[in-house]
C-alpha positions in Angstrom: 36.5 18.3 -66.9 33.9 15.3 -66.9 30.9 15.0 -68.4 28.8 16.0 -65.4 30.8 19.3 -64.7 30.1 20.4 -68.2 26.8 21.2 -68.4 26.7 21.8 -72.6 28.3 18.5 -73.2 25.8 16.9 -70.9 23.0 18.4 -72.8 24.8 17.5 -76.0 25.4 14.0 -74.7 21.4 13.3 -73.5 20.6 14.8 -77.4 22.4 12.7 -79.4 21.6 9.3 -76.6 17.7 10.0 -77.7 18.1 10.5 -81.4 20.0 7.2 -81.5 17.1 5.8 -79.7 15.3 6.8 -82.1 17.0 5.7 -84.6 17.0 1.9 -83.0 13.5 2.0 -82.9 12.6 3.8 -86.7 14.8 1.2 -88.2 14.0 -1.9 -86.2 12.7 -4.3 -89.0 16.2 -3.0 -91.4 18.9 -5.3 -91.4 21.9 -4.9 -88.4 24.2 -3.1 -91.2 21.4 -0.6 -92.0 21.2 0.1 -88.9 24.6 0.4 -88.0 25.0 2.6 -90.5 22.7 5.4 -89.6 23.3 5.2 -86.6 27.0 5.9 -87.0 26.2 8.8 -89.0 24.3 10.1 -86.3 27.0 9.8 -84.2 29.7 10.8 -86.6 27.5 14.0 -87.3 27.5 15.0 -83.3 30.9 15.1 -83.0 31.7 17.6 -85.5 29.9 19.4 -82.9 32.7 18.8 -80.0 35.8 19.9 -79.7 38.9 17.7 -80.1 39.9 17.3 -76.9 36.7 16.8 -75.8 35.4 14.1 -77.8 36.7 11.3 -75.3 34.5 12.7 -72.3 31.4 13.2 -75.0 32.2 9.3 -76.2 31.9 7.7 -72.7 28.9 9.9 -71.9 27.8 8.7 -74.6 28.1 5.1 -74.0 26.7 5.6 -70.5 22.8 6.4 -71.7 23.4 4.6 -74.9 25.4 1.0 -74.4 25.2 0.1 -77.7 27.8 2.9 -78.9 30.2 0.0 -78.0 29.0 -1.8 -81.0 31.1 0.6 -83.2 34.7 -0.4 -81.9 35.5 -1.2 -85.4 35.1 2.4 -86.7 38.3 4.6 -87.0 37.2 6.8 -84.4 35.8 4.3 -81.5 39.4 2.3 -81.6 40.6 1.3 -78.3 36.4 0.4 -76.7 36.0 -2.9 -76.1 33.5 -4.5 -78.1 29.9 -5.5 -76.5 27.5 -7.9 -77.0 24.6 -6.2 -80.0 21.9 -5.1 -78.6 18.4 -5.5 -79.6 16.8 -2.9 -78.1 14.5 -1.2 -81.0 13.5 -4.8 -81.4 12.2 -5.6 -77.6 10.9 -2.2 -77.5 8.8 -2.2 -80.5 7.2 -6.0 -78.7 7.3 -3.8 -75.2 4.5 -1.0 -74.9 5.9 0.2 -71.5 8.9 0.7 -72.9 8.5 2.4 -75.3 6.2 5.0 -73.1 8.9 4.9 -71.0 11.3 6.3 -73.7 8.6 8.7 -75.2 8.7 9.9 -71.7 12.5 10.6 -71.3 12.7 12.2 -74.3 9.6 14.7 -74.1 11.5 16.0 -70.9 14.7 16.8 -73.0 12.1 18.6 -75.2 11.3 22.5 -75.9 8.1 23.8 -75.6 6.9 23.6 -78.9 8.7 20.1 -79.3 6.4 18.9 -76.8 3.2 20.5 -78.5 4.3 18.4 -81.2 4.0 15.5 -79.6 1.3 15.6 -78.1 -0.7 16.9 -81.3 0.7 14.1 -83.3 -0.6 11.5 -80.1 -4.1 13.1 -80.5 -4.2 13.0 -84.1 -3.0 9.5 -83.9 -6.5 8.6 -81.5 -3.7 8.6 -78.3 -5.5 11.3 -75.7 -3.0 13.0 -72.9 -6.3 13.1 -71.0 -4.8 11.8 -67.9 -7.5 10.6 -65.1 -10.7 10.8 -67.7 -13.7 9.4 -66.5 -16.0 10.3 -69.5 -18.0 7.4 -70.4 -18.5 5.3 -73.6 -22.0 6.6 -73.5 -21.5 10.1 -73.4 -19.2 9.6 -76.6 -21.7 7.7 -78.4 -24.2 10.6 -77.7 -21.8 12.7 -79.4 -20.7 10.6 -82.4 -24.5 10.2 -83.3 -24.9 13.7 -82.6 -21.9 15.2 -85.2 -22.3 11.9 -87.3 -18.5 12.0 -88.6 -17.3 11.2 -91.6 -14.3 10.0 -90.7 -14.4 6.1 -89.8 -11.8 6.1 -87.5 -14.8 8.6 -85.3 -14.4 11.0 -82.8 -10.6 12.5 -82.1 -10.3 13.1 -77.9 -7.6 15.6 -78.7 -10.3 17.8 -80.9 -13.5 17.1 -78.5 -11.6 18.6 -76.2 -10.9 21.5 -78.2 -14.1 21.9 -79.3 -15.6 21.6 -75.6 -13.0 24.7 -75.1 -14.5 27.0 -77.9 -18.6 25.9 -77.2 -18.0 26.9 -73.5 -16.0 30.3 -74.2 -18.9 30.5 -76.7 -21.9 30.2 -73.8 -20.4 31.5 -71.4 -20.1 35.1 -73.6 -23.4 34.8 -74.4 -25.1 34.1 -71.4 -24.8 37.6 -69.6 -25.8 39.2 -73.2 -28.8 37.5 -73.1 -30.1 38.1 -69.9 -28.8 41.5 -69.8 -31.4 42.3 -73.1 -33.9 40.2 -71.0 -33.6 43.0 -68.2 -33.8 45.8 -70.4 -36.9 44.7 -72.3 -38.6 43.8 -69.0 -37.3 44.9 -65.7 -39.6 43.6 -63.1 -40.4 40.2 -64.8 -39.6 37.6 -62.1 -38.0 35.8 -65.3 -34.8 35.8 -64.3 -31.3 33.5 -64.1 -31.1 31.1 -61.1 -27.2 31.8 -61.2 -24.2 32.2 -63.3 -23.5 28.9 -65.8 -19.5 30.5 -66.0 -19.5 29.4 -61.9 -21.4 26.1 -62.7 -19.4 25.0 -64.9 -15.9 25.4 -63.0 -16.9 24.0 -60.0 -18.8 20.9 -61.8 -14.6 20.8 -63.9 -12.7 20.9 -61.1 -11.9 18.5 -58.6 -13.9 18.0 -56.0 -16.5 19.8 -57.6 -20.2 19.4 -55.8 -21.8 20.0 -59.3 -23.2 17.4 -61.2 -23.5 16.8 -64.6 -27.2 17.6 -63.9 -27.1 21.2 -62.8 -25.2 21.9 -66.1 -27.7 20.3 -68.0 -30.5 22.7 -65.9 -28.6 25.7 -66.3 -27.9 25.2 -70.4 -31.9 23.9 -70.9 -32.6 27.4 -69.5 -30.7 29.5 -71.0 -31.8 27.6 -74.5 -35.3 28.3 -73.0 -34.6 32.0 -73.2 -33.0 32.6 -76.4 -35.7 30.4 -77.9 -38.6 32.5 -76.5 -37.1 35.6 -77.3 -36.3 34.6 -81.0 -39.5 33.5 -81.7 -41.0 36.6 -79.8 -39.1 38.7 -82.1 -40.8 37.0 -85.0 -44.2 37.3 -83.7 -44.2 40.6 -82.5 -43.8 42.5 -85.7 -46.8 40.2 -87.2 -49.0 40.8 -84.2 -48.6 44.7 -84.0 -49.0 44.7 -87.7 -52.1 43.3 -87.9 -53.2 45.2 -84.6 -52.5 48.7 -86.2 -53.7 47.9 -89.8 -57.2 46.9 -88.2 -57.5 49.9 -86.0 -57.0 52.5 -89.1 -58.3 50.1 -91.4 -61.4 52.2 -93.3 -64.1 50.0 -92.3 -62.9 50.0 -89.2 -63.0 54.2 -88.7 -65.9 54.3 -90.5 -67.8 52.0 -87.7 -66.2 54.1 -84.9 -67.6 57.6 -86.4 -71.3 55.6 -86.6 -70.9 55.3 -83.3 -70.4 59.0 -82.5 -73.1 59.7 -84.2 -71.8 63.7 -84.1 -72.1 66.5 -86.4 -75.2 66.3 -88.0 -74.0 69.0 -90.7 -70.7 67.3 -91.1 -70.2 64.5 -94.1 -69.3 61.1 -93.2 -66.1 61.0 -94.9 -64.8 63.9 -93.3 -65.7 62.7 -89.6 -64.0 60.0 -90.9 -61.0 62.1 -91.7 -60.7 63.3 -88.5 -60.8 60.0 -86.7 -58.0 58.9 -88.4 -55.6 61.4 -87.7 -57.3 61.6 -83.9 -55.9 57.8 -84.2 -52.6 58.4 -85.7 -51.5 61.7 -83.8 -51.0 58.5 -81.1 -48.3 56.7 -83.0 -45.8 58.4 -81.9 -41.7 56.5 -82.1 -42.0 56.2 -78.6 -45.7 54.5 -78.6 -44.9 51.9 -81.0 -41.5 51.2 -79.9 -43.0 50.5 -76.2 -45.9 48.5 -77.6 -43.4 46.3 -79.4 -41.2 45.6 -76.3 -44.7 45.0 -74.3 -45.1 42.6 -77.0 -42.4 40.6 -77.4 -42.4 40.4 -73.4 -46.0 39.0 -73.3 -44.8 36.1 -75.7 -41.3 35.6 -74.0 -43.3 35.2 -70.8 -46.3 32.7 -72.4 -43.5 30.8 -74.2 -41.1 30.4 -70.8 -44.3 29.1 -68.8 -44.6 26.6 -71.4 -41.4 25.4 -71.4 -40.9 25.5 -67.6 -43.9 23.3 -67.6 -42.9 21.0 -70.2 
């Protein structure tokens, strides 16, 4: 049976053809014996892995992806293969870029799954992006290099941007509908409202083809940071402004001046007209009362703080 027919030997055969590779290239700058050496161990080490009577198919497999197996005629267990010229492939690959993509590229096919996640993690860490047809600018970058200031001098990793673009988006695009959902509840028939869904925005500015521009992303993030910052700083006010409003309308001077007013009872005393005011004014504050003069509100300054911003 040939090499071709057997499909285990053919997978052993392209294995052991790309650690050798490797090996040429790893130990490029080491002297020919060095080499020789480990790489022969390599090779020694595979066939324990054959059987005996298949070690001659496995050998001129072998020397099919990997010529430079003939330089070993001289061992015990290559006699009877002519002897070829050394080659100096690590060498001219190691002065060759494409070349040595073009082996990275054989071997990540041969690779498993999480052999290839390797990879390509150890590329990005290295400042070698997989990004394939980018067309982010230098610009945009440098907007986000001044923005994150790293520490790191080497700057901004593409592999973990990207990441990091994956976990800020899942991160808005949950929190969007929350927000505007509240928004609804607090006031129903405010004409404040979304002008469309940033999830949908986003994908078709990402994909290709996409008829959103960079732009309409920008709009659609400004507003929603428009709306969370009115309604946080609404919260804030709120309490202080029904706070004061309450303490002043059941504040003593303040009943007292109302009951002048009234000018009722002539045979009742001042303080207990007084009295009575005060609990005619709190019988009002009911959980209901204050929780719906809250909402009103935190709505009026939502809505003064949005027509700012919309105008700014």
């Amino acid at each position: 049976m040939s090499v071709a027919d057997n499909k285990k030997l053919r997978v052993h055969v392209a294995a052991t053809a790309n650690r050798l590779r490797m090996i040429q290239v790893d130990f490029a700058d080491d002297s020919d014996q060095t080499r020789r050496e480990y790489l022969y161990e390599e090779i020694e080490r595979a066939l324990k892995a054959v059987l005996p009577d298949e070690r001659t198919e496995f050998l001129e497999g072998l020397r099919s992806k990997f010529p430079t197996v003939g330089d070993f005629g001289a061992q015990p267990m290559f006699q009877g293969y002519e002897t070829k010229e050394r080659s100096t492939m690590g060498r001219d690959m190691l002065d060759d870029p494409k070349s040595l993509v073009q082996l990275l590229v054989k071997i990540f096919s041969t690779l498993p799954t999480n052999g290839r996640e390797s990879v390509i993690r150890g590329l990005q860490e290295g400042g070698i992006g997989l990004q394939g047809s980018q067309d982010y600018s230098e610009e945009l970058l440098g907007q986000l290099q001044n923005i994150l200031q790293p520490d790191d001098a080497a700057g901004l990793q593409p592999g973990r941007v990207t990441a990091l673009a994956a976990v800020l988006t899942d991160f808005v695009i949950k929190l969007e509908p929350l927000v505007w959902s509240t928004w609804r509840k607090l006031s129903p028939h405010s004409s404040i409202r979304p002008s469309g869904n940033i999830k949908d925005t986003m994908k078709k500015f990402t994909g290709a083809g996409g008829d959103v521009m960079q732009e309409q992303v920008c709009d659609k993030l400004k507003e929603l940071h428009q709306i969370i910052t009115a309604m946080i700083t609404a919260v804030g006010r709120a309490g202080d402004q029904f706070a004061k409003h309450h303490l002043s309308k059941l504040s003593p001077s303040e009943i007292s001046a109302l009951v002048r007013l009234e000018r009722k009872g002539v045979l009742v005393s001042h303080e207990v007209k007084c009295w009575r005011k005060y609990q005619e004014l709190a019988s009002e504050l009911t959980e209901a009362s204050i929780e719906a003069q809250i909402r009103e509100a935190i709505v009026d300054c939502v809505k003064s703080l949005m027509k700012v911003s919309r105008r700014s």
